[in-house]
N, C-alpha and C positions, 0 to 999 in steps of 0.2 A: 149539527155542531154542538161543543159544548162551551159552557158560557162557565167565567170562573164563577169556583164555588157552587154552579148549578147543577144541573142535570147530572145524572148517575147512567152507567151505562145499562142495560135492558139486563135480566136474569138470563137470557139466551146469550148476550153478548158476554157476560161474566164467564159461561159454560165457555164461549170459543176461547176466549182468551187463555182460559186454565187449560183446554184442550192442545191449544197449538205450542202453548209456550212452557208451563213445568216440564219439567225433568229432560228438556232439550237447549238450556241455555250454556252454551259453550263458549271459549272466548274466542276475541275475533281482535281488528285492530280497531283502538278506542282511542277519539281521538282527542284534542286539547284545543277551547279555545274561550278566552273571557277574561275577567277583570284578572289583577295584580294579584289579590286575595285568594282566585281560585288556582290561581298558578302556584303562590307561595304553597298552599294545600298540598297540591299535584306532588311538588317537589319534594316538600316533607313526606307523603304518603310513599312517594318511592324509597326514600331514605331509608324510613322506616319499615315498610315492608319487601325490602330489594328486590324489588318490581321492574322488570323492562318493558312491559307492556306498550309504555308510553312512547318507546321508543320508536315503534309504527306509527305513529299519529297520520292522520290527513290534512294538511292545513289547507289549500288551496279550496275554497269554495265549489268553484266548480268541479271538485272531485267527488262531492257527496253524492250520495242516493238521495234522486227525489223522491218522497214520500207524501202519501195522501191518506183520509180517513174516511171511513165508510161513513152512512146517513146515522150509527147510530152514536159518531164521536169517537170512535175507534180506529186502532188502526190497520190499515186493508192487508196490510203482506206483515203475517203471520214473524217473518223473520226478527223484523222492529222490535218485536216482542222477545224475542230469544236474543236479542243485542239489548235492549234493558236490561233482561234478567243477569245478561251472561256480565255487564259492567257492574252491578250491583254487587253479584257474587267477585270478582278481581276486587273491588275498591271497596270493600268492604270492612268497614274500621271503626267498629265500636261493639259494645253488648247491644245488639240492637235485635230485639224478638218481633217490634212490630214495627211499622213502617213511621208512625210519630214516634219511633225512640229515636231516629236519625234527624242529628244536628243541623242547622242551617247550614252551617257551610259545609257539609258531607252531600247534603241535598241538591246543594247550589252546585259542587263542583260534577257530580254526577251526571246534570244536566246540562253544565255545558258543553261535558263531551259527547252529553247525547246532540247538543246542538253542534258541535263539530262533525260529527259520524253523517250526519241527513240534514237533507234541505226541503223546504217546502213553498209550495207558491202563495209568495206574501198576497196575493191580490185575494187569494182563495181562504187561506189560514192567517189570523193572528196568529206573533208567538203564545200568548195568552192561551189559545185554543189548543193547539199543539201541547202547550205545557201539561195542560190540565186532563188531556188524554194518556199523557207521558204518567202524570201523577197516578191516574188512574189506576193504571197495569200495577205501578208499585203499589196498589192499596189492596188489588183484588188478590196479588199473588204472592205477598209475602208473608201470608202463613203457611201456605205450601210449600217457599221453598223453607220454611222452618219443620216445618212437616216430615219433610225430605232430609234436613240437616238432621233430626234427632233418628231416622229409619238409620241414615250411612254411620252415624255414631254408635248403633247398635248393633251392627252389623261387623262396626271393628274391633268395636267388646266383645262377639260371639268368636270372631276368628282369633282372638286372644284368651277365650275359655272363661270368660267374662259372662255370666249374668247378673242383665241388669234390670230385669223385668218390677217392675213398681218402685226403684231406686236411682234416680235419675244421677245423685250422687256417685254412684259407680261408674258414671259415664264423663266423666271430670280429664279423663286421663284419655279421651277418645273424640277428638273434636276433629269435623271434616276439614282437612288442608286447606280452604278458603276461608276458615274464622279461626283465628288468632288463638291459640292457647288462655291465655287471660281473658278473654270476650266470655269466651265458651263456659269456662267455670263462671263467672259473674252471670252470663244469663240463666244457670239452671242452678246459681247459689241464689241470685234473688229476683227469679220470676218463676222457672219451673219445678221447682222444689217446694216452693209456697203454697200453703193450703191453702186454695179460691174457693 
């Protein structure tokens, strides 16, 4: 198990995780469940981005997938993982390059529909534990799917006669349909354009 703030998952377990889960996270139905604050969020986030996603929710408890984690804190069925990723890409609402550029309540609201979507046996898992596996996956994998973000951005610059090879600036005009026109210039006007 993992204990908050402790333990990190194994270098082999980081390899499955990457293995099972980039470049296969698709959407699925996500669902809603938590304080006032994350609801308000929900609602604005649809407003905003005219979203129905939410419109599938699962309320009823008993309708989730039970879920468990292996001996190394992780989690057993590969899918969990391609349903993080695939919620993160849908609700995705900021300049966010790395996984502490996302707000507390961006963070908060993510995981309660990860707590709406799965169940787990409280006798076996705190949420605690759960969480911090959940956190996990988002630490290990989202530079990959940014990774991924800057390959499909150039790929739509190519099929527009666009290159953009050493000029990240020319890819302004080319942001994958799951991040916001304005996100997309802000992250490569000030993070990947900046000389590190």
């Amino acid at each position: 198990m993992v204990s908050r703030g402790g333990g990190r998952a194994s270098a082999r377990g980081n390899r499955n995780i990457h293995e099972s889960a980039i470049g296969s996270a698709h959407s699925g139905a996500i669902p809603s469940q938590g304080s006032n604050s994350v609801d308000q969020f929900v609602d604005s986030f649809q407003r905003a981005r005219g979203s129905n996603v939410l419109d599938q929710i699962t309320i009823h408890p008993s309708t989730r997938k039970m879920i468990c984690l292996n001996t190394a804190g992780q989690f057993e069925d590969a899918s969990v993982i391609r349903s993080i990723l695939s919620t993160l890409k849908t609700m995705f609402n900021g300049p966010w390059t790395i996984w502490k550029d996302v707000d507390a309540i961006n963070s908060e609201a993510l995981w309660q529909h990860f707590k709406g979507l799965y169940q787990w046996d409280p006798y076996k898992y705190t949420d605690e534990v759960i969480h911090d596996a959940w956190t996990e996956v988002m630490k290990i994998c989202f530079s990959d799917i940014m990774t991924n973000a800057r390959k499909e951005s150039v790929k739509l610059a190519k099929a527009k006669n666009v290159n953009a090879s050493g000029d990240m600036s020319l890819l302004k005009s080319f942001n994958p349909k799951w991040i916001r026109s304005e996100y997309w210039e802000k992250m490569i006007d000030e993070v990947w354009n900046k000389d590190k």
